[in-house]
MDAnalysis code that builds the backbone (N, CA, C; Angstrom):
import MDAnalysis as mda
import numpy as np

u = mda.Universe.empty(309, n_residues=103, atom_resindex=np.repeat(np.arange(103), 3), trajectory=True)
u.add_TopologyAttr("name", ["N", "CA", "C"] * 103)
u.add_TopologyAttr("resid", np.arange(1, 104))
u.add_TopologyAttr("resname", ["UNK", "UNK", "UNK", "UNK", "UNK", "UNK", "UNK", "UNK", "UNK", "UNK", "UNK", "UNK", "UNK", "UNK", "UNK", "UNK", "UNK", "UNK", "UNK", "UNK", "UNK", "UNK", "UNK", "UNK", "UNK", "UNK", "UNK", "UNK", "UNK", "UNK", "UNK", "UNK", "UNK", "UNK", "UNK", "UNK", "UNK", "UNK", "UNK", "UNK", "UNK", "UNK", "UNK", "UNK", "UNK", "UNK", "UNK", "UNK", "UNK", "UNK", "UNK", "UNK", "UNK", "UNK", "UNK", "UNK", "UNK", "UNK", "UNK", "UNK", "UNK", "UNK", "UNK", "UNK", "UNK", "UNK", "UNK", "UNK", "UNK", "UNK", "UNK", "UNK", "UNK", "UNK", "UNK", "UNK", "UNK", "UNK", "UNK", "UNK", "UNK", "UNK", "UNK", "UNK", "UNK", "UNK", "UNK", "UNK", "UNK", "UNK", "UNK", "UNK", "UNK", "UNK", "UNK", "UNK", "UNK", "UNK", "UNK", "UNK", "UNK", "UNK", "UNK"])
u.atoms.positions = np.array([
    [0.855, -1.160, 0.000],
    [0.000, 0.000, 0.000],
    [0.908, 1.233, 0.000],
    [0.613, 1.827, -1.161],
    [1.240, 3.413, -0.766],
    [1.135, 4.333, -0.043],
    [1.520, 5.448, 0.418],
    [1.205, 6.477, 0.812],
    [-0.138, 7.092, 0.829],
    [-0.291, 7.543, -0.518],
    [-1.532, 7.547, -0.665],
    [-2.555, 7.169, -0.778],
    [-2.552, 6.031, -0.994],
    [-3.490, 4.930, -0.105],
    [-3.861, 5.096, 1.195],
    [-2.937, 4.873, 1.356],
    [-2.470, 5.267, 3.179],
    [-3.291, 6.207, 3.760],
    [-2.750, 7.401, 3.309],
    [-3.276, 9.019, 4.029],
    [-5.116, 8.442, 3.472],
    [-5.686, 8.505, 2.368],
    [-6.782, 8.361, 1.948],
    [-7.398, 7.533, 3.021],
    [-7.289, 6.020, 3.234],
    [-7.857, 5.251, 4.215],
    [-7.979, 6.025, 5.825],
    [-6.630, 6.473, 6.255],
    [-7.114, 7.300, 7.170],
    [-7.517, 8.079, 7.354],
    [-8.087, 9.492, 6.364],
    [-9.048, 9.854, 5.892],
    [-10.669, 9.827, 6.022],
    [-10.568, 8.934, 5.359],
    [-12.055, 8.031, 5.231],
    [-12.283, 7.721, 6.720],
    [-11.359, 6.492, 7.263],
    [-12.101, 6.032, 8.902],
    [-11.990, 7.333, 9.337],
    [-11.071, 8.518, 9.393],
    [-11.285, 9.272, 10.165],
    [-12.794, 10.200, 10.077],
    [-13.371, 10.391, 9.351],
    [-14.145, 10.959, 8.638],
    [-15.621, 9.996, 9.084],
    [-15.417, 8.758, 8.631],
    [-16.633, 7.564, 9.208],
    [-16.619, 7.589, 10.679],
    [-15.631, 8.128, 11.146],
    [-15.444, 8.283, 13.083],
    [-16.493, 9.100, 13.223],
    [-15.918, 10.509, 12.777],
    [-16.948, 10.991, 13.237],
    [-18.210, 11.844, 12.429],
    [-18.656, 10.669, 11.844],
    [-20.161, 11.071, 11.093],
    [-20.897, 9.685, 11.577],
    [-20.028, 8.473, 12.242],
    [-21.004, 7.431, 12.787],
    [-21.794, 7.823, 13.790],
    [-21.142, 8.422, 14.953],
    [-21.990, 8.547, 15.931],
    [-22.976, 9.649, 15.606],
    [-23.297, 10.834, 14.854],
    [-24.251, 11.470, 14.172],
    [-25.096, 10.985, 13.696],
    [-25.081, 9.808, 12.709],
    [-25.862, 9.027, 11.703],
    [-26.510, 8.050, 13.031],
    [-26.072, 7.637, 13.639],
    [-26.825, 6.636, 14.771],
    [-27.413, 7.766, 15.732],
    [-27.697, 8.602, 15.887],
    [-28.524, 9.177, 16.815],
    [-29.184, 9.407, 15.850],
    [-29.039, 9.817, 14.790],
    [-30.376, 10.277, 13.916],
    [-31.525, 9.174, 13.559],
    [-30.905, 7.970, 13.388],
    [-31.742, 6.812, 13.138],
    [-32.634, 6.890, 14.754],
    [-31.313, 6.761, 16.144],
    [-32.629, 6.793, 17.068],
    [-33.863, 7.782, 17.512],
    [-33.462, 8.953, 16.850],
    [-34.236, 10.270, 17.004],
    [-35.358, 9.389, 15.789],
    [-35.492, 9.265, 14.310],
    [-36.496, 8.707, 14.043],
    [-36.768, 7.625, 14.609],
    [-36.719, 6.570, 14.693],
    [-37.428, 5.628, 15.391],
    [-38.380, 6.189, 16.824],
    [-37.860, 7.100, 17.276],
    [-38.518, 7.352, 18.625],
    [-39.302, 8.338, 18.021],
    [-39.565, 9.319, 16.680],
    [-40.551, 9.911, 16.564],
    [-41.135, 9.133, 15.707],
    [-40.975, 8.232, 14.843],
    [-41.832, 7.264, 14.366],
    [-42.939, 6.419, 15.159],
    [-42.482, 6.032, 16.475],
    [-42.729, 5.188, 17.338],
    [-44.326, 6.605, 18.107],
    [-43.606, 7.784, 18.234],
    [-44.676, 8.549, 18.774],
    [-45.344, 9.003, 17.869],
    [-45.771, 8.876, 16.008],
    [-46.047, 9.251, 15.274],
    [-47.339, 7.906, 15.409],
    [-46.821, 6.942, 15.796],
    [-48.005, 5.759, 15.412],
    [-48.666, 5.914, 16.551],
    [-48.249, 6.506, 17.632],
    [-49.131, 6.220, 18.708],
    [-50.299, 7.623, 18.735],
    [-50.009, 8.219, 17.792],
    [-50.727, 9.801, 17.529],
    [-51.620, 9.257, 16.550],
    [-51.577, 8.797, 15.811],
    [-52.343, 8.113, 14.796],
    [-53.383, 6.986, 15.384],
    [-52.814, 6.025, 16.171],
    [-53.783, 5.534, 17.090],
    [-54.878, 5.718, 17.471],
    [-54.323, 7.341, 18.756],
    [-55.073, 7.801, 18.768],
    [-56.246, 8.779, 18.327],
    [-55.698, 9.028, 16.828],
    [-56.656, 9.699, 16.307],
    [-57.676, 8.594, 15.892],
    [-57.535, 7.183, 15.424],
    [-58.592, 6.581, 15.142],
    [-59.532, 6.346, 16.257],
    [-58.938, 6.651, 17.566],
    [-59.739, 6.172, 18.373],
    [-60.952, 7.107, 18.756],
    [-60.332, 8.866, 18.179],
    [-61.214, 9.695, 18.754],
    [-62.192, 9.464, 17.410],
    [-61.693, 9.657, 16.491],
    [-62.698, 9.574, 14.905],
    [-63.769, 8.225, 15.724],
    [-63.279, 6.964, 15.965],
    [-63.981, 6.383, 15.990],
    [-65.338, 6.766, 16.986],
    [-64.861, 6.914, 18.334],
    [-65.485, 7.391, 19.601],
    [-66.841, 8.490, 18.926],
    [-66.291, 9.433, 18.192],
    [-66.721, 10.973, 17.810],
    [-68.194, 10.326, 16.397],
    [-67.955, 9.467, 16.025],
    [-68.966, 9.157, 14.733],
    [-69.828, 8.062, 15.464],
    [-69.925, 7.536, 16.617],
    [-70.957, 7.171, 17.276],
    [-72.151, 8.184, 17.412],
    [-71.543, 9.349, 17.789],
    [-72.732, 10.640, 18.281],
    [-73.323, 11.212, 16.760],
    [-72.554, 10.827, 15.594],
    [-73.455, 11.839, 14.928],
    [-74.152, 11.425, 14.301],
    [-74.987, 10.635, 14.352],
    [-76.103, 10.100, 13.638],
    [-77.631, 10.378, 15.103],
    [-76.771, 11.475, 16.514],
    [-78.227, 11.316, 17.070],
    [-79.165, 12.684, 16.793],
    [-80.149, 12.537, 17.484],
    [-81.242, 13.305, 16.655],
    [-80.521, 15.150, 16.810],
    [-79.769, 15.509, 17.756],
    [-79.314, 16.358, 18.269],
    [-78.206, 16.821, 18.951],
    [-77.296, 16.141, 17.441],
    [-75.917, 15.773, 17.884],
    [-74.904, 17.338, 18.325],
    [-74.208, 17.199, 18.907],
    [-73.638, 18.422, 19.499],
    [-72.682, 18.702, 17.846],
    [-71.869, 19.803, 17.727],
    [-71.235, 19.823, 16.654],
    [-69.890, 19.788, 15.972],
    [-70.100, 17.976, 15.770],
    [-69.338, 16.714, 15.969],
    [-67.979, 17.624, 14.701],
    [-69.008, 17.936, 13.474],
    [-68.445, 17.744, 11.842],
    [-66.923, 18.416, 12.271],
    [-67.031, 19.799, 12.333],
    [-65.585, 20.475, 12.120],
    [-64.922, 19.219, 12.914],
    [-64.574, 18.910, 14.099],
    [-64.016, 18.617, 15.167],
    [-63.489, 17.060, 14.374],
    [-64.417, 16.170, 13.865],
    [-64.439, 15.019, 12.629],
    [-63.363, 15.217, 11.597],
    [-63.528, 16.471, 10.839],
    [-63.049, 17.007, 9.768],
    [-60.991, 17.767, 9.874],
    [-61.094, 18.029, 10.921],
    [-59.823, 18.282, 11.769],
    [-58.868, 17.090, 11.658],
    [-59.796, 16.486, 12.870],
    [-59.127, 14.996, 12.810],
    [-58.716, 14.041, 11.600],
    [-59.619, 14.053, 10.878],
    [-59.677, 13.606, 9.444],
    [-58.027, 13.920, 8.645],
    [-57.956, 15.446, 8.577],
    [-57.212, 16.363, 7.966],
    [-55.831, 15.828, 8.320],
    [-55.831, 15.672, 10.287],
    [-54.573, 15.602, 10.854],
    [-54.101, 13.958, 10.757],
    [-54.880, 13.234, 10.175],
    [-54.446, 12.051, 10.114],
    [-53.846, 11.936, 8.537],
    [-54.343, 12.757, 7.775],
    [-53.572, 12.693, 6.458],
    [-52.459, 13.159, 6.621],
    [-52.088, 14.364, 7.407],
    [-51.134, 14.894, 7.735],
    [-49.931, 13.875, 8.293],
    [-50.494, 13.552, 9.296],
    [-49.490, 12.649, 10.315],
    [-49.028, 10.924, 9.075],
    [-50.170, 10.770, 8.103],
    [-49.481, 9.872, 6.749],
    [-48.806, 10.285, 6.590],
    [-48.650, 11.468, 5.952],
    [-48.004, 12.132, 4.913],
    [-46.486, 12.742, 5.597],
    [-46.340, 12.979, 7.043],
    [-45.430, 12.909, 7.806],
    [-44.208, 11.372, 7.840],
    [-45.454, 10.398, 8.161],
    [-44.812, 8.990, 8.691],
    [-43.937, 8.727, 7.023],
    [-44.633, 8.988, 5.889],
    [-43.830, 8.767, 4.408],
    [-42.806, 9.080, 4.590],
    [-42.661, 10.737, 4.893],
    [-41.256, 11.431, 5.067],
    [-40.201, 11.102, 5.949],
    [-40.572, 10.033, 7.386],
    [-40.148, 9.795, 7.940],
    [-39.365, 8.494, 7.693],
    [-40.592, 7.753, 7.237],
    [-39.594, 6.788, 6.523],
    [-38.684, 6.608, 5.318],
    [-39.061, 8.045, 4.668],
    [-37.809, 7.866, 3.140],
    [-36.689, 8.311, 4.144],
    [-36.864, 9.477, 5.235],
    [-35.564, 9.713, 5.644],
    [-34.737, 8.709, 6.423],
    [-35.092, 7.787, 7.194],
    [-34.703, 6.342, 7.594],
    [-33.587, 5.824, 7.002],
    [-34.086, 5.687, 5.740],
    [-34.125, 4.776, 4.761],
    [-32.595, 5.383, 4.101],
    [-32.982, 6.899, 3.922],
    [-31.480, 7.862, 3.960],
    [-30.163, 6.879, 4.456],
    [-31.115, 7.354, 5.972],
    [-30.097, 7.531, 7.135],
    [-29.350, 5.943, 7.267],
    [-29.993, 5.322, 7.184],
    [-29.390, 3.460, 7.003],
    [-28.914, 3.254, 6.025],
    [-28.795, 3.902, 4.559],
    [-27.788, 4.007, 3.643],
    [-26.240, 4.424, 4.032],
    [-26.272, 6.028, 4.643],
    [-25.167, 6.634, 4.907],
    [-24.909, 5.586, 6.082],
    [-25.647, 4.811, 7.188],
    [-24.456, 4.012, 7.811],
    [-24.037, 3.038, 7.336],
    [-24.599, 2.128, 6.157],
    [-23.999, 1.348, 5.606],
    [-22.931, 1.948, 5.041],
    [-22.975, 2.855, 4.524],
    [-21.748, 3.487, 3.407],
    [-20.400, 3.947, 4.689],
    [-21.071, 3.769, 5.854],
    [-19.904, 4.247, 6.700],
    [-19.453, 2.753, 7.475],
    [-19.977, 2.262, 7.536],
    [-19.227, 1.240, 7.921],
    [-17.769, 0.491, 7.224],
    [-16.646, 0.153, 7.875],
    [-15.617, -0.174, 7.259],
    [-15.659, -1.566, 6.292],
    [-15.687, -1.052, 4.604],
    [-15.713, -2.217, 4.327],
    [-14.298, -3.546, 4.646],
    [-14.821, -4.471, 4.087],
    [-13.927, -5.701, 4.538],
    [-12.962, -5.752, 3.909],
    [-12.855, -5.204, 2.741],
    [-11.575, -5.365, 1.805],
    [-9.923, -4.791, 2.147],
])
């Protein structure tokens, strides 16, 4: 191995040093808002569900906006969890790419 080989490889690990521990907190920062993203979603089915019992009574209080919100924020919180998972998906690339290959 030459020199420059040399300097380059240490380089690189030096460089994979320190962008590993960055790239692994970021994966656990999503997972833990992924993890509170499903449990928000949960609970929105639970209120949608709870909330469309009442509106079919003769003198239902006024369910719709409050329905329609919820509705809205659950497309939202999809359309969040997508983004969350292409960025994942990022983020587990760049640590594969940082890990030392075997060669």
């Amino acid at each position: 191995m030459n020199t420059d080989e040399t300097t380059q490889q240490s380089m690189a690990q030096g460089i994979a040093s320190l962008l590993t521990p960055v790239v692994t907190d970021m994966d656990k920062a999503i997972v833990s808002a992924q993890k509170s993203q499903e449990d928000l979603g949960k609970e929105i089915e639970r209120l949608i569900t709870e909330l469309e019992h009442f509106k079919d009574i003769a003198e239902p209080p006024q369910l719709h906006p409050a329905l329609e919100k919820l509705t809205e924020s659950r497309k939202k919180l999809a359309s969040a969890n997508k983004l969350m998972q292409q960025t994942q998906l990022r983020v587990q690339r760049m640590e594969a790419q940082l890990q030392p290959s075997s060669t």
